[in-house]
N, C-alpha and C positions, 0 to 999 in steps of 0.2 A: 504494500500500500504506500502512496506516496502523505503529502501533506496534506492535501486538499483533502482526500479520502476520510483521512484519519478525524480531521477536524468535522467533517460532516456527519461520519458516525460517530463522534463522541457526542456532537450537537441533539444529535436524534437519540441517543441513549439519555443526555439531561431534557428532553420534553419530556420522554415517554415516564408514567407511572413509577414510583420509585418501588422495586421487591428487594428487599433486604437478601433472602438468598440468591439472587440472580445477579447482583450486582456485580460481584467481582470478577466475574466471568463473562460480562456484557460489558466491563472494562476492559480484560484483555481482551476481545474480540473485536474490541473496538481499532484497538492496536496492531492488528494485524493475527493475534494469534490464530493457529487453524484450528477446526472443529477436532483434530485427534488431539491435538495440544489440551482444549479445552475439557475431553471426555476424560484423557489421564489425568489433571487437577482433581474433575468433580468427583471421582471414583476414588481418590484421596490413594493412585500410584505412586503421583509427584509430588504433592501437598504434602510440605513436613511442616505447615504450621502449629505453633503451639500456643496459640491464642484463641482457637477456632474460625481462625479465617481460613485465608488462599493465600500460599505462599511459593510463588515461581522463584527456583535457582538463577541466580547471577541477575535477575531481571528485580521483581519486585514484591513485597509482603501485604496482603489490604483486608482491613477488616471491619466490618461492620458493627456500629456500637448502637446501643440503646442513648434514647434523646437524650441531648445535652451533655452527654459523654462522649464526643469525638476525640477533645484533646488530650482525655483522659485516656482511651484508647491508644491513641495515636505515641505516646508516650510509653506504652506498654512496649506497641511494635517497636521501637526503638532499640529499648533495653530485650527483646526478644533473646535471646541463645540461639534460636533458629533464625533471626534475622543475619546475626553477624554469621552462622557457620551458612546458611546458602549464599552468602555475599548477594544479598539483595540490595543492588543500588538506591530502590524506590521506598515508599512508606506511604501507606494511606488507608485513613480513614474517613469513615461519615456515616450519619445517622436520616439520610436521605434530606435533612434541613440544611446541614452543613458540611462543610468538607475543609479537610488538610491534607496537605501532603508534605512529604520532605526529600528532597535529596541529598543520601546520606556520603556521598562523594563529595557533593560540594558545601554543605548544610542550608542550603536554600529553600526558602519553604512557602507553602503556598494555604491561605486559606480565605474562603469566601462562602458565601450561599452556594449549595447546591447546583442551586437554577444556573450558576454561571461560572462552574468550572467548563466550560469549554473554552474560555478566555484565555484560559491558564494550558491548552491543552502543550504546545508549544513547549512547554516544561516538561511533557513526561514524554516527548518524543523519541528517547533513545530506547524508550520501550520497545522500540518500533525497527530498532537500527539504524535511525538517523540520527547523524552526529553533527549536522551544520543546523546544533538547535538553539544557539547566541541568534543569530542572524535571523532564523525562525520568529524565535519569542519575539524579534522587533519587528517583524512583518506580520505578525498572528491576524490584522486585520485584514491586512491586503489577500491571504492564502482564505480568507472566512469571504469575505465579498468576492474571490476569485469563484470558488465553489457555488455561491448563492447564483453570481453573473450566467454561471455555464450551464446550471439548470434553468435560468430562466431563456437563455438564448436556443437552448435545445426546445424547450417547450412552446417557443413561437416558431423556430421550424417546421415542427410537425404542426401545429395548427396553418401555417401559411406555407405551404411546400412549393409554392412560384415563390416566395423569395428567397429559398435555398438554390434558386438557378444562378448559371454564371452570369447573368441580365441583372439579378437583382440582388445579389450577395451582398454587394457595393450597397445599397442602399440598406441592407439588412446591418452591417458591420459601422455604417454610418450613424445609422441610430441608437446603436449601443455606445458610442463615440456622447450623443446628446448625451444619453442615461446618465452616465457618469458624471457629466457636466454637473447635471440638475443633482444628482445626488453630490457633490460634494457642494455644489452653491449652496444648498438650502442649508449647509451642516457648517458654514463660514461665513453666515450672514452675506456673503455676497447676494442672494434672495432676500429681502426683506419677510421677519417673519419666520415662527419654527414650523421648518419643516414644510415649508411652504408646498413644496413641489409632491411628496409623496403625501398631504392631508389633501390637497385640491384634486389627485387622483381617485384617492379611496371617497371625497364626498362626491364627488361631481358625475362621477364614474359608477353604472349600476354595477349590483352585487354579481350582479350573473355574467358582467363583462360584456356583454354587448356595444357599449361604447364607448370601450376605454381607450380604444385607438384614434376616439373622434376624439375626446378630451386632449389627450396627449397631444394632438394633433394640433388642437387650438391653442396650446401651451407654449409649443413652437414655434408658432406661426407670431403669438406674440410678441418671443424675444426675437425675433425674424423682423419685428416692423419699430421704425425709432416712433417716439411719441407723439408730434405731429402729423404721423402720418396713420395714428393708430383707431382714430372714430371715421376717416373713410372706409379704413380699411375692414370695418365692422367686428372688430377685435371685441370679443364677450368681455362685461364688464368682468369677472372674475378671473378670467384671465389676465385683466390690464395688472393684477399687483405684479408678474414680472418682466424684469428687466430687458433694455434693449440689448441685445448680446454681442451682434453683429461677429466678425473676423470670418465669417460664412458658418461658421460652427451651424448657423439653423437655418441658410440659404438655400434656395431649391426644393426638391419635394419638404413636403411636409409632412407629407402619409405619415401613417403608422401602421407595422401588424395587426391584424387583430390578437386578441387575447382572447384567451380560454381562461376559465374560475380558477385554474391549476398557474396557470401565467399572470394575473394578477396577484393573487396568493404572494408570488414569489418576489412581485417587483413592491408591493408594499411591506415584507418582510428585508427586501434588500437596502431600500428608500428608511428603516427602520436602524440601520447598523450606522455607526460613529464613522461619518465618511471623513473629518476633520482629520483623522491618523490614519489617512492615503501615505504609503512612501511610492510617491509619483516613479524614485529610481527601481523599485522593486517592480510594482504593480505591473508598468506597464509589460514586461516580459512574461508575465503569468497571463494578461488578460489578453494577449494576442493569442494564443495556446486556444484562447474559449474561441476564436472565430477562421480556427484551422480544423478541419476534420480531419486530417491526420493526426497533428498532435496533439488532439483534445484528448486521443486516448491516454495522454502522458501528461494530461493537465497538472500543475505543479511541479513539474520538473523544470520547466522553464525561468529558472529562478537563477539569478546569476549574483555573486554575494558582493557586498562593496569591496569588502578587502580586496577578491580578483581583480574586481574593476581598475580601483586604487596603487594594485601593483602596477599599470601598465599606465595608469595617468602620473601617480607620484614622481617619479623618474624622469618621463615626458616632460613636466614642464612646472607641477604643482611644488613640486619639491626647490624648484628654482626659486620661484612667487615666494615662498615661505621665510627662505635663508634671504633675500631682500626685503621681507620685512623686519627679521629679527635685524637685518643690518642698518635699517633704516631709523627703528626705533621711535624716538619722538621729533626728532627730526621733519616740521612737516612740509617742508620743499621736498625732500626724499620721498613722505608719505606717498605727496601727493604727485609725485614721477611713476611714483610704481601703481598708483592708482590711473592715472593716463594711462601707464604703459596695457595696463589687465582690459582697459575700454577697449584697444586694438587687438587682443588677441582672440584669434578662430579657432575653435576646435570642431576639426570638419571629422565625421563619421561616416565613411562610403559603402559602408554597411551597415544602418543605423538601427534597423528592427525598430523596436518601439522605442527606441529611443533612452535608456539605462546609462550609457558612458555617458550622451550629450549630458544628462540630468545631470550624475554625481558630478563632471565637469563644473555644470553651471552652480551648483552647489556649495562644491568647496569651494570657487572663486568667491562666491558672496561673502562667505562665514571670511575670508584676507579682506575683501573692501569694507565690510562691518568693523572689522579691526580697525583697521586704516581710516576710519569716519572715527572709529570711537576716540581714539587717540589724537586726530583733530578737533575732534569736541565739532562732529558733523552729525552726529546717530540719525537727523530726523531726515537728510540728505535722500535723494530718487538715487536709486543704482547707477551708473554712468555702465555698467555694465548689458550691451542689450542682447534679446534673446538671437537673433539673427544672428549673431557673431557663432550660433553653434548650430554649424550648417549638419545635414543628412543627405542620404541614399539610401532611398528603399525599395527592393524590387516590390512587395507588395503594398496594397494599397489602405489595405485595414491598420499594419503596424504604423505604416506611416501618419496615420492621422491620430494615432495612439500617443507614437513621440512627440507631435504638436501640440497636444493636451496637457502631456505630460510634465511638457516644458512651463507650458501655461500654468501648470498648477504648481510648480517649483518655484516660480516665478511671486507667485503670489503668498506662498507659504514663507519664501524667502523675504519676503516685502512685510508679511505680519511678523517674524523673528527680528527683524532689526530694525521695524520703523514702527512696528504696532498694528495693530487691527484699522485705526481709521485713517490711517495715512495709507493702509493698502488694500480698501476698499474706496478710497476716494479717485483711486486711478485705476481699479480695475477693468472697468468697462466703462465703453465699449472697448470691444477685443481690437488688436488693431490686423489686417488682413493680410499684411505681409506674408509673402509664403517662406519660408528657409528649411523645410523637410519636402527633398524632389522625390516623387514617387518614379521609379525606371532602373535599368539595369547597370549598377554601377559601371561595369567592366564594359559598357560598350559607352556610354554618356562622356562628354570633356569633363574632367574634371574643374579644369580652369574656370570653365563657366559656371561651376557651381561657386566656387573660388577664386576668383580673377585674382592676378598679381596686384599688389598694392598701387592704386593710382588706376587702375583700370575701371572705365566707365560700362555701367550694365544696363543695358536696355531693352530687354524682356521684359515683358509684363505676365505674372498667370494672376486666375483670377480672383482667386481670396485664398483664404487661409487653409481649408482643406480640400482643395481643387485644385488639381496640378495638371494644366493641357497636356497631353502622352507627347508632343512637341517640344517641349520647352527645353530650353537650350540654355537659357541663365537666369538668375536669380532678381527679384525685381527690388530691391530696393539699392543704397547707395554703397559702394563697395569702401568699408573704412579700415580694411582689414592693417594690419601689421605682422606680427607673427602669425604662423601659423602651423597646427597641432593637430594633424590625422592619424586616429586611433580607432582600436573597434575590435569586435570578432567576426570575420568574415566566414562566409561557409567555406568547409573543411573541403569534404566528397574526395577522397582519392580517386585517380584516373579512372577506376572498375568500376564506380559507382555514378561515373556523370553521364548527363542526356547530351543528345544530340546538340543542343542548342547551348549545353553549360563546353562543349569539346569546343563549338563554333567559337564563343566566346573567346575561350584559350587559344586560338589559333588567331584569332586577330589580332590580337598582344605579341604573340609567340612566334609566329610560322616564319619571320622574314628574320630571325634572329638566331631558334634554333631548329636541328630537326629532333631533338627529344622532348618536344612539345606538350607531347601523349602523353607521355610518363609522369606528366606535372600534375600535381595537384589543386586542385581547384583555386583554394587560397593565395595558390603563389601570384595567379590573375592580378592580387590588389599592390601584391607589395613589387611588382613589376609598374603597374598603374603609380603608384606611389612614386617609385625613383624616377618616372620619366615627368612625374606633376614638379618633384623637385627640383630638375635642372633649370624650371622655367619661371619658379616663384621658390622664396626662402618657407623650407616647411623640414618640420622633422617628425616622423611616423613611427609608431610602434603598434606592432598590431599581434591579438590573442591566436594563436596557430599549433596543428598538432605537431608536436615537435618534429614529424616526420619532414618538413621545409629542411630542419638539421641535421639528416641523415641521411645514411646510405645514398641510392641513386639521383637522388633529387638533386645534393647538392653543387655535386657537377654542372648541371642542368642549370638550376636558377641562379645559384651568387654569383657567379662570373658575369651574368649580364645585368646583377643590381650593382654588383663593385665596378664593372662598367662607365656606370652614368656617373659615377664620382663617389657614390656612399658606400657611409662606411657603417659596421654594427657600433650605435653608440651604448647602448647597454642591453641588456640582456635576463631574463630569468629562465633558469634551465627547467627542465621537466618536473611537473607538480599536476594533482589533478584538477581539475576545472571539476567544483562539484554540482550537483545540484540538489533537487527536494527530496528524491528519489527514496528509496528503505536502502539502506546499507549504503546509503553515499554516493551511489554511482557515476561513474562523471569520468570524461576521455583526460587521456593524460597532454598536455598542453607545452609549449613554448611560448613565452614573449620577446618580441626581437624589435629594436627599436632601432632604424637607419634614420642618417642625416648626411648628406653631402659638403656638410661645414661640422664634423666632428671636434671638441673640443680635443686637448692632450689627453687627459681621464675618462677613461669607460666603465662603467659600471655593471660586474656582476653578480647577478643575485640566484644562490641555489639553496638547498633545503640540505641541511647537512644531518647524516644517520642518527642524530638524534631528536630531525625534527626540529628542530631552528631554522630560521633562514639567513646564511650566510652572505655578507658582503664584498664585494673584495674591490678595490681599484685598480685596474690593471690600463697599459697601453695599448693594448690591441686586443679584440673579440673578434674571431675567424666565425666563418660559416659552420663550424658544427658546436659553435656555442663555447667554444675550450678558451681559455686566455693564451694569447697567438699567434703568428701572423696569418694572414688567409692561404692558408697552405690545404689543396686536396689531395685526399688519398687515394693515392693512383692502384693498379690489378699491379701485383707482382706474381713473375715466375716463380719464386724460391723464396721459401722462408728466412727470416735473418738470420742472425746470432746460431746458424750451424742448427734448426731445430729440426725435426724430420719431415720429409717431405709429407702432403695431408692430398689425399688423390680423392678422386669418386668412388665409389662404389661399384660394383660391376651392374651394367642396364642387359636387361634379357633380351628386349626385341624377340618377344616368342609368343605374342598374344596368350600368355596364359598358361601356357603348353609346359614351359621346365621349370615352372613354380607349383606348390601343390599346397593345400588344406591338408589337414590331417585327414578329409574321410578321403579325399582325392586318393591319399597316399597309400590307405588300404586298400583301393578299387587298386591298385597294380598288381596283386596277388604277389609278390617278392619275398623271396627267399629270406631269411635270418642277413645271410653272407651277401645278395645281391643287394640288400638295404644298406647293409654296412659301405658297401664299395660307393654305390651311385647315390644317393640319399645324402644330404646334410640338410642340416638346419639353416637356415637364411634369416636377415635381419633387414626388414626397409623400417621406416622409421614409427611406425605403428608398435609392429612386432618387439623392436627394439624398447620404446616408453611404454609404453601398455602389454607388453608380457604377454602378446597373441603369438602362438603358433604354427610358424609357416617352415613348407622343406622347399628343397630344388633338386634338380636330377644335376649334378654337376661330374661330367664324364671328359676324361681326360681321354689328350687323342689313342694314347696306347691301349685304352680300354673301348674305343669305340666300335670294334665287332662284336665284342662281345655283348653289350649294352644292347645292339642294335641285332643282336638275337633275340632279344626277350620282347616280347608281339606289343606288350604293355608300353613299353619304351617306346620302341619304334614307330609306332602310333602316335606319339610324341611328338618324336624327332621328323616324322612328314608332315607333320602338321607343320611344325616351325618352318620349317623349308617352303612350304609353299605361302605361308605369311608374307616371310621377306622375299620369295620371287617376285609375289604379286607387290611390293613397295614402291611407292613411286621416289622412296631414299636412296640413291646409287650404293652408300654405302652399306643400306640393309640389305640390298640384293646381293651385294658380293657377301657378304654376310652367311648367305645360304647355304656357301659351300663346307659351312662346319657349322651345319644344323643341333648338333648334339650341344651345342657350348654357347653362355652368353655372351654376348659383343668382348665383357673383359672377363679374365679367367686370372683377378689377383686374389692375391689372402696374404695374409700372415705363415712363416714359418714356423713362428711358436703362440701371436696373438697379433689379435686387430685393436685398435682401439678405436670405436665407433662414435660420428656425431652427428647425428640427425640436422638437417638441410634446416629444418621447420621447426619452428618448437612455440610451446604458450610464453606470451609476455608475462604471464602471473608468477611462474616459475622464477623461486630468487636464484636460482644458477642453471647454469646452459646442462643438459644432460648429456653424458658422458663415460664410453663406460669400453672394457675390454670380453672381449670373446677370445673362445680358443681355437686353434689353425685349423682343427676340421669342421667349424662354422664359416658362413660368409654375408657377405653386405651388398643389398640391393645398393642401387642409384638415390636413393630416398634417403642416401647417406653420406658420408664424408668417411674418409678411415686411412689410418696410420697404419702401415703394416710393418710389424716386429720395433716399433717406436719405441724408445725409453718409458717405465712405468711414468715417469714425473713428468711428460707430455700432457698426464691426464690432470696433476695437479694446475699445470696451469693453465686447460680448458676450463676448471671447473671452479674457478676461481673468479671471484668479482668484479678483477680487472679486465678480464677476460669478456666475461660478459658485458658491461659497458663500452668494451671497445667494439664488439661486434653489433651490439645494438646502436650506438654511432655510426659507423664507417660503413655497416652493413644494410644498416634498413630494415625494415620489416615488409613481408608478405600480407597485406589486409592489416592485423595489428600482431600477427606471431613474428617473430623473431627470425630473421631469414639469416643465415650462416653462409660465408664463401670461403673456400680454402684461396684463392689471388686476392681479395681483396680482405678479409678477414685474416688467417691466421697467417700466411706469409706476410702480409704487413704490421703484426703485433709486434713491438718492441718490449722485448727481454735481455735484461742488463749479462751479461758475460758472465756463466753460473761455474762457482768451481764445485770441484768435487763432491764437498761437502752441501752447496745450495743445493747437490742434483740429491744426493744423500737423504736430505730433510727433505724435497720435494718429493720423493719417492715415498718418504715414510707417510708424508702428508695422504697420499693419493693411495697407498693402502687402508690409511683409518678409513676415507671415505667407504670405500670398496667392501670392506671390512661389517663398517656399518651399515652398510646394506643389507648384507647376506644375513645380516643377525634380526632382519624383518622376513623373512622371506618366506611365504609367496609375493611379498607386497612387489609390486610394479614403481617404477620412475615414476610413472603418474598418478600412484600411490606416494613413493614416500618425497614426491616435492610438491605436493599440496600447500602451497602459502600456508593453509590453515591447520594442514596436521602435519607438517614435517614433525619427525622423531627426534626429540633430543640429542640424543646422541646421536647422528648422522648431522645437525643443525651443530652441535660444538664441532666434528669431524672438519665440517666447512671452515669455521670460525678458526680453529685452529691453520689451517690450509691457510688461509687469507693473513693471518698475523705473519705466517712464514715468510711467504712470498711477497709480501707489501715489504717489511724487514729489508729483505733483498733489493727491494728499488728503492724506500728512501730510510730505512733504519729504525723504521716505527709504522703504525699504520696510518693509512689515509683520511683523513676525516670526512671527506663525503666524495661521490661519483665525480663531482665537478674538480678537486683536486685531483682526482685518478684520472683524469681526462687530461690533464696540461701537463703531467709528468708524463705522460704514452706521447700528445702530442711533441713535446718538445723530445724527447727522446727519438721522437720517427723525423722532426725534419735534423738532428746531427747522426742522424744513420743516412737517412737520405741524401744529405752533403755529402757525405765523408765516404758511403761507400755504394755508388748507383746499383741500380737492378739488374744484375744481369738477366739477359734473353735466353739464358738457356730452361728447357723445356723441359715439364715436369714430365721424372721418369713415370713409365708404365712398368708393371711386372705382371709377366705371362708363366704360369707355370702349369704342368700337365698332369702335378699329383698333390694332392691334399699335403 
């Protein structure tokens, strides 16, 4: 269950009737738990309360008191025996009048009426699995009116199913644009009057709904006409109490859906909640979710927290703004420099959705010129800050008018915190019509003209505030810009996942530059658009991206043609996730990359170091794959460094099926004891090998090929193979044919392989890795060392290791893609004596060691993030102190250090000793 979920069945469990037995178990149900969860509790499996409540392990203790003893209760649970030995996070009690609760990790406690713990639900959300519950509790209102919105907007669809067409959607998603309006004016006094807007519905409007769409209608149509012009226009007198609104917000139709009893219900219940505590930067990401049918199924995921935001704005430019205040001090010639300078600065979003960065931007810049006024003794001062300084791009049309609300309402929230209530209702309205959020496709639109260079004259005109001509080329009001700050999270879509028209896109940016166009990822569309908007106006850009922009294939492809244009990475945050509302946190793992073509001397990067801090560092140069650097790529090498063993493919069958076998395959050959033994092994592609499935191959050496090819079983085989690759249209599967018996390679080990799967889960904290013995062999679905040093495996299996392949390497979709030329021959390993190989060998037995002492357990058994085995997790631990030892004398304190010690290590190997072109051996051999 996400948050939206949660909060709507906790709401419907505080209407419904209160049953003292029912309750604790219509709490956790509410939470996600499942009906078999719930039936072991009631049947008292799991329940080791000793209060007579319900007492869930590790989660939470709750019990029901007689009146007026909650606290009393509530205190019991505390001091419980069974509280502290199931480590229950939670505590709660209530007597159906009242309620508490506690949080015994943090001591936080909550207690109110009954009726309204669902206000509070935001607090017991790790109930649930969701851990972004700070950011939560301060949006509790926006995820409750997100939930209330999306059943009301679903319940005028199905009553009005022409305006779920693509004709009328626009107008359907436009009028949820009003709702919210009118629901937060009447809760801001910007309405004259409580409640103006949802009391004149519920009176004016019969019970049965009938004509609530005319009401509504006439209500619009009011703030649609200014006062002079409001007795021709035959405006009901009960309509005239609202305001002229103008900015187009109420231009054009005026319709409404009709409503059903179930659809008024819901908008005088919505029209009923505290719209005043909107977080316009929150909201609006959640409430575009309600007017997408795809992602409505995900409604509440769409939640993006400030702190992410803030990583990629602080950096950007907020962080400058700040250290010139604190320099400025009282100083007010200074103030009031840096207060000019913030009027010129744009923060342009070319992917702007509903508009979340533009907000927190306009945001925090207010809360520095509130400073900067206060400290002049200016508090009562108009913003000199205007909204159009925070331009957008949206390809759709619903987020678009979301962000311009959004702004609107930030605006005006910003204006009652620093100026008061009647200084920011004296200049609210009317709206003014300027447009500065362009609805179209960033990546094909000039940027410039959303943008002009400073001094550049705009003269396009669109037509009000939420109406953008599909023409429109520039922005209509006067261009005063100065600096300028493009930021955002642009969509992601690796290559396999984009349309026709997301490739077209790409290829117009791309095709005359490179031809690995394809292979780019969606994203890179902006930050190519980016460095070419920078050559032409002073602008510096950072933008939210999956880190895969810093890895593997891609970055061949894209940084050469942004370091190109002039820029440079002026700072950076390496890989963290981007979470959202999700049960257990869910959220793609991310990069922030910040270019500028006027880089100052300092760059700044920022990573999350193994203990969960986030590290800063100032360094002079940030390469392309995010490492502290010079922009140095890692190029395919022939040959491993530092003398390690060559790392070859696996042998490929090219036999349609024919000399690989299933275990019952294996029995259908009816084979001898002795004939199993000769032609029969076990085989490993990369399934078999992590998941511990069972596959053989006929592997028949040429000296044994009469023989073989006596047995009817075989032979039936080996014509099958043959006639596969005659029929190939691969020249070299055809020549192929003439040694049907054998796959394409016929290598192995003498005495062992040591195997590495091509493919592997990103979840897994280390790359899997592992030895067989010489009468087994290795599909193509593998990698493998043949008769390699055992201490090969310690340093596959190794953290550095792994980081460096998921850099240099890339990933497959989001698995882990391995290459022996670009991965492990260019892994820099410091010159190992004796003794390093000594310890690394003993290292890469513990692992090996620890395995075997699970077993039957499978790789993809024992590297479950969640259940690795202790002792195989110290095994590691220990591995990694050895081998970190060995490159800097101690360990590394996060990936991002392990990253600039490989890198700087590969470019004085690279220097000092080039690649040779010789060609990795094969080895043929004719017997096990």
């Amino acid at each position: 269950m996400n948050a939206v979920e949660i909060e709507e069945a906790v709401s419907a469990l505080a209407e419904e009737p209160f049953d003292a037995a029912e309750f604790p178990f219509a709490f956790l149900r509410a939470f996600g738990n499942k009906e078999t969860t719930i039936k072991r509790l009631r049947a008292g499996a799991t329940n080791k309360s000793d209060v007579g409540g319900v007492l869930q392990r590790d989660n939470v203790h709750i019990a029901v008191a007689t009146q007026g003893d909650v606290t009393a209760v509530l205190g019991a649970l505390r001091h419980s025996p069974a509280t502290a030995k199931s480590k229950a996070r939670f505590i709660v009690a209530t007597d159906g009048t009242d309620f508490e609760g506690e949080d015994l990790a943090t001591g936080e406690t909550v207690a109110c009426a009954y009726r309204d713990f669902p206000d509070h639900f935001g607090f017991f959300l790790p109930l649930a699995g969701i851990t972004t519950v700070r950011q939560i509790r301060e949006s509790s209102f926006d995820i409750r009116a997100t939930g209330r919105l999306n059943r009301l907007y679903v319940e005028l669809l199905k009553v009005n199913p022409d305006w779920a067409t693509a004709e009328r959607r626009v107008d359907m998603n436009h009028f949820m644009a009003r709702l919210i309006f009118c629901f937060f004016a009447e809760d801001t006094d910007i309405f004259t009057g409580d409640s103006l807007f949802t009391k004149t519905v519920e009176q004016m409007s019969a019970g049965d709904s009938s004509n609530t769409h005319e009401v509504i209608g006439e209500i619009f149509r009011a703030m649609d006409t200014a006062g002079p012009k409001r007795d021709a226009a035959h405006v009901p007198r009960w309509a005239n109490r609202f305001p002229y609104v103008n900015g187009g917000l109420f231009s054009g139709a005026i319709d409404a859906p009709r409503f059903s009893r179930i659809a008024r219900a819901y908008l005088l219940q919505i029209g009923n909640l505290q719209w005043k505590q909107i977080n316009p930067d929150i909201f609006g990401s959640m409430i575009q979710a309600v007017a997408d049918d795809e992602e409505r199924a995900g409604l509440g995921m769409h939640y993006t927290s400030v702190p992410n935001i803030l990583k990629v704005l602080n950096p950007l430019f907020l962080d400058d703004l700040r250290v010139k205040l604190e320099e400025a001090g009282d100083n007010s010639r200074k103030l009031l420099n840096l207060r000019n300078r913030m009027a010129r600065i744009r923060v342009f979003d070319p992917a702007c959705g509903s508009g979340n960065f533009l907000v927190i931007a306009y945001k925090e810049m207010r809360a520095i010129e509130a400073e900067i006024n206060r400290r002049r003794g200016e508090t009562i001062n108009r913003t000199a800050i205007p909204l159009t300084n925070f331009r957008g791009i949206e390809l759709r049309q619903f987020p678009a008018e979301i962000a311009r609300l959004a702004l609107i309402i930030a605006e005006f929230q910003c204006d009652v915190m620093y100026r008061g209530q009647k200084e920011a209702l004296a200049e609210f309205l009317p709206l003014d019509a300027e447009n500065w959020i362009t609805c179209g496709n960033a990546l094909r639109l000039d940027w410039l003209s959303i943008c002009p260079p400073t001094g550049t004259g705009v003269r396009h005109f669109a037509e009000d505030l939420f109406h953008t001509p599909l023409d429109q080329a520039e922005i209509d009001f006067e261009n005063e810009g100065g600096e300028t700050y493009i930021c955002g999270n642009p969509p992601y879509l690796g290559s396999t996942w984009q349309t026709a028209e997301q490739k077209s896109d790409l290829r117009s940016i791309f095709a005359g530059r490179t031809t690995g166009w394809k292979s780019l990822d969606y994203v890179t569309g902006w930050f190519m658009k980016a460095a070419d908007y920078g050559t032409r106006t002073s602008a510096v850009t950072a933008f939210v991206s999956t880190n895969s922009v810093c890895q593997g294939q891609l970055v061949p492809i894209l940084w050469p043609l942004v370091f190109g244009t002039g820029h440079e990475i002026t700072f950076a945050h390496t890989s963290f996730k981007w979470a959202n509302l999700a049960s257990h946190n869910a959220g793609v793992t991310v990069a922030i990359v910040g270019i500028s073509n006027h880089a100052g001397k300092v760059r700044r990067l920022f990573s999350i170091g193994d203990d969960g801090n986030v590290i800063v560092k100032d360094v002079d140069k940030i390469n392309a794959y995010l490492v502290s650097g010079p922009n140095v790529i890692i190029k395919k090498r022939s040959r491993p460094f530092s003398g390690l063993a060559l790392m070859d493919y696996g042998n490929k069958p090219v036999d349609g099926g024919n000399l690989l076998l299933r275990a019952a395959q294996l029995a259908g050959l009816g084979l001898t004891a002795l004939q199993r033994q000769q032609f029969v092994h076990r085989v490993y592609g990369s399934e078999e090998f992590v998941q511990g499935k069972l596959r053989y191959c006929l592997w028949i050496p040429d000296d044994a090929f009469t023989e073989a090819q006596s047995i009817p079983s075989i032979r039936v085989r080996i014509d099958a193979v043959r006639r596969i690759r005659l029929s190939s249209r691969d020249a070299s599967a055809r020549e192929m044919a003439a040694r049907a018996h054998q796959f394409r390679e016929m290598n192995h080990g003498v005495t062992h392989t040591v195997v590495v799967p091509i493919h592997t889960s990103e979840t897994r904290p280390y790359l899997p890795v592992g030895l067989i013995r010489s009468e087994e062999f290795v599909t193509n679905a593998n990698l493998a060392l043949f008769d390699a040093p055992v201490f090969s495996v310690a340093l596959i299996a190794s953290r550095l290791h792994l980081v460096w392949i998921a850099t240099v390497c890339g990933k497959l979709e989001t698995r882990y893609r391995y290459s022996n030329t670009l991965g492990w021959n260019t892994f820099p390993v410091p010159t190992l004596t004796a003794k390093n190989k000594t310890d690394l060998t003993r290292c890469a037995e513990e692992i090996l060691l620890a395995r075997e002492a699970h077993f039957p357990a499978t790789i993809a058994d024992l590297y479950d993030p969640e259940a690795m085995p202790a002792d195989l997790r110290a095994a590691h631990e220990r591995n990694d102190e050895v081998l970190e030892r060995i490159y800097i004398g101690r360990r590394f304190r996060n990936d991002t250090e392990r990253l600039e010690k490989l890198f700087d290590m590969y470019v004085k190997m690279t220097t000092d000793r080039p690649a040779r072109s010789t060609s990795t051996r094969r080895r043929r051999a004719d017997a096990p």
